[in-house]
C-alpha angles and dihedrals in degrees: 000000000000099000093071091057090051094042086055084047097057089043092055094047092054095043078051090051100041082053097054090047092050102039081050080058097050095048093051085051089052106044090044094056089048094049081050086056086062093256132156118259101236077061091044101059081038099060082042100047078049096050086053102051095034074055110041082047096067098037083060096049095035090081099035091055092046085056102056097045091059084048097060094027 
């Protein structure tokens, strides 16, 4: 029985993974397009510290509210 836990573990770990790359993505995109506005850099890695965790934040709630729709669905 234990390999399935450990299986759910390592799938966890690589959805965890595949978020943080993606959400990195998402705040250089961000901070790129604000140093393009003109803008400082201190608001620049602020706008982009903000993107990644605005981002990471709904990759994070987007399952576990799948989840619970199908729960209740």
């Amino acid at each position: 029985m234990p390999e399935p836990a450990a299986s759910s573990t390592r799938m966890w770990r690589l959805w965890i993974a595949l978020y943080v790359a993606c959400s990195v993505v998402v705040g250089l995109v961000v901070a790129l397009l604000t140093l393009r506005s003109g803008a400082a850099t201190t608001e620049a890695v602020l706008a982009g510290g903000g993107g990644f965790a605005t981002a990471f934040a709904l990759f994070l709630a987007v399952p576990a509210t799948v989840r619970e729709l199908k729960r209740m669905g």
